[in-house]
N, C-alpha and C positions, 0 to 999 in steps of 0.2 A: 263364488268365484268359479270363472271355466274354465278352460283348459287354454286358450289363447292367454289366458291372463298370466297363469302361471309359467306357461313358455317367454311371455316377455318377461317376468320378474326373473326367470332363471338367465336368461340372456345377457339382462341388465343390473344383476345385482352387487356388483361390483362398482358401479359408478356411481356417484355421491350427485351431482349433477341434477339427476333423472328423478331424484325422489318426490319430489313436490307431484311429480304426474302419478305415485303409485298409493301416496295417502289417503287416507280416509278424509274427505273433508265433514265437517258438521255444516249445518242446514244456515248457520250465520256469512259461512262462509261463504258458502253458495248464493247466497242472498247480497254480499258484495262486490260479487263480481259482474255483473252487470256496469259497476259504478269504474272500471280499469281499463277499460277498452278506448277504441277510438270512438266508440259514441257513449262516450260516457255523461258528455253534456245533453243530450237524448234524454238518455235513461233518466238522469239528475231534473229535467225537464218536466220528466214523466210523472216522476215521484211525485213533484210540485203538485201537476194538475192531480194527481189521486186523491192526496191530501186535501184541497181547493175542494174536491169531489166528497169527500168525506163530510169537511164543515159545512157543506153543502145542504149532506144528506139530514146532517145533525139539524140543522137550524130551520132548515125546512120541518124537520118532523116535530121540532118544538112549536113553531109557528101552525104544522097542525093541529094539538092537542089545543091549544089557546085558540082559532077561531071559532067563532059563533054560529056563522052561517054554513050553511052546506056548499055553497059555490065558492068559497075559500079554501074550506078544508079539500075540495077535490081539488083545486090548482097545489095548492101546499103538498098536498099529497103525493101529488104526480111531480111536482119538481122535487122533490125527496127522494121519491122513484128514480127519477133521471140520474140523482146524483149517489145513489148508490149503483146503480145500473154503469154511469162512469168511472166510480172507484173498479168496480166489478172486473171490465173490460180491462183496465190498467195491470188490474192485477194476473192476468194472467196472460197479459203482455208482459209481465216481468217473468213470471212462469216459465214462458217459451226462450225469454232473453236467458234462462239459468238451464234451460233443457240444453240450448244451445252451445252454451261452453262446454258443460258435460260431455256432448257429443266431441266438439274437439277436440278434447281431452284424451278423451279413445282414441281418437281417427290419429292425436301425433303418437300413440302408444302403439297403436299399429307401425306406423311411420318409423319409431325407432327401430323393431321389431327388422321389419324390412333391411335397417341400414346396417344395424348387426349382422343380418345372415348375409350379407353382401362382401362383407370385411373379413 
């Protein structure tokens, strides 16, 4: 913790309000906020295709091990590729989607910060 942080916990430690912005969250949590926002149909969207991207990858790479020919197995192959390469990308579109709150999280922590030394 730095030192901006504990100026705003000293600031605000008397309001009950403000707590949710100073907890610790765990990585579950973080991993649902994505899903609360106004793009929460987005995200919920997104999930979908990762998942789609997933069985994707799986079915494709069974359907590798089972063909016979070599011009099979490189198409099977490569759509496996693909569809891990789509989970891939998703996922760290979600990544950036939970970086993203965090950041906000700070910037209203600042924000209160501000509104206290004002008052």
């Amino acid at each position: 913790m730095n030192d901006i942080d504990s100026k705003i916990r000293e600031s605000l430690k008397d309001s009950r309000e403000y707590d949710e912005l100073f907890e610790d969250r765990n990585i579950m949590i973080e991993a649902m906020t994505p899903f609360r926002g106004h793009r929460k149909w987005i995200n919920a969207l997104g999930l979908c295709y990762g998942v789609f991207g997933l069985v994707l990858a799986v079915w494709a790479g069974f359907k590798f091990f089972h063909a016979d020919v070599v011009r099979d197995q490189i198409l099977w192959g490569g759509l496996g590729f693909l569809g891990i390469l789509f989970t891939s990308f998703l996922k760290v579109w979600f990544w950036m989607e939970m970086h993203t709150n965090r950041i906000l999280r700070e910037v209203k922590r600042v924000e209160l910060l501000i509104l206290k030394d004002k008052e």
